[in-house]
N, C-alpha and C positions, 0 to 999 in steps of 0.2 A: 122693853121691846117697842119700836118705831111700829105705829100700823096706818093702816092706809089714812082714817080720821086725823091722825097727827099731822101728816103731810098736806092733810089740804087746810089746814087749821087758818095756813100763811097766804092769806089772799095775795100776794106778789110771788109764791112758790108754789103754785098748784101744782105738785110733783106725784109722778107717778113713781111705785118701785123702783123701775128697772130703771125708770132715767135719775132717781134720787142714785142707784148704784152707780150708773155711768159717769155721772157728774165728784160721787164721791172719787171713783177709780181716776179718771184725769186731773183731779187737786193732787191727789196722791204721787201719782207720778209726775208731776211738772215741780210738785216741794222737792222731788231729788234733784231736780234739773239748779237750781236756786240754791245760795249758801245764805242762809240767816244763823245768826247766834241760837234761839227760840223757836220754837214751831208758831207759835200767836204771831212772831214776827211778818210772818207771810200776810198776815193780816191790817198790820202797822199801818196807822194814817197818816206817819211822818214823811213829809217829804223824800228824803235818802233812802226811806226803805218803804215807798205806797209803791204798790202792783195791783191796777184795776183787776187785772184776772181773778185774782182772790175771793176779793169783796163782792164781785159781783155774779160770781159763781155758786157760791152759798156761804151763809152766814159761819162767821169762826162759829160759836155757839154751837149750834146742827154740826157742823165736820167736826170737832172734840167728842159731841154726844157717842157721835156714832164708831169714833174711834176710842171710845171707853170700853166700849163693847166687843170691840174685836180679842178674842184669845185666840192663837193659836197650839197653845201645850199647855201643858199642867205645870203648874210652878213648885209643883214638891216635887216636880223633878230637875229641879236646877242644878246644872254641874257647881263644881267646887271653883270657886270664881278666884283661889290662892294654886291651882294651875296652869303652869307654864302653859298649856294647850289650849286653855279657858276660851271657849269663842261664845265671843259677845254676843252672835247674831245667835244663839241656841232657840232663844223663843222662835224665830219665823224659820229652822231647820224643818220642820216638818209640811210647813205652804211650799219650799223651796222645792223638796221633794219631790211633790204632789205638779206642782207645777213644769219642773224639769219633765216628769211622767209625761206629764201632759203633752208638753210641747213636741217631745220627741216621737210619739204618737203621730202628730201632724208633721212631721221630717222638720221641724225648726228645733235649731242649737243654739245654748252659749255659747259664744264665742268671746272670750277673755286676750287683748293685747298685749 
């Protein structure tokens, strides 16, 4: 468990929660926006594949930790992965749900092209 002590640990990351959540939530969504082979890639010093945003957002290290930690389902409940139906994305069905709930609550939809 990350606590507050943790977070100020890093005299260059004096982070509080909610903006260590902020800052996690925007890596999160901009790694969809980006094609890399690897997730570490996003963090890559090479040439062909550096993107300041990464690196100087939060360290790869801290955004792995804290997405070791994320579950969202129980893995003994994993469908049978030799069905034709098999959907890969089973672990985050139940965020998607919650989230869907959410949104339509406040009148915003998916909308799929």
């Amino acid at each position: 468990m990350i606590t507050q002590t943790d977070l100020t640990m890093d005299p260059l990351l004096n982070l509080t929660l909610l903006k260590l959540k902020c800052l996690f939530l925007a890596l999160t969504i901009q790694i969809g926006h980006g094609i890399r082979d690897k997730l570490t890639d996003y963090w890559a010093t090479m040439d062909q594949l550096y993107t300041l945003f990464y690196s100087t957002t939060m360290k790869q290290d801290r955004y792995l930790h804290i997405l070791g930690y994320l579950n969202f389902t129980d893995n003994r409940n994993e469908p049978d992965r030799t069905d034709e139906n098999f959907d890969r994305l089973w672990k985050i069905q139940n965020l998607s749900e919650i989230s869907n709930g959410t949104f339509s609550k406040l009148g915003l939809r998916w909308q799929s092209d």
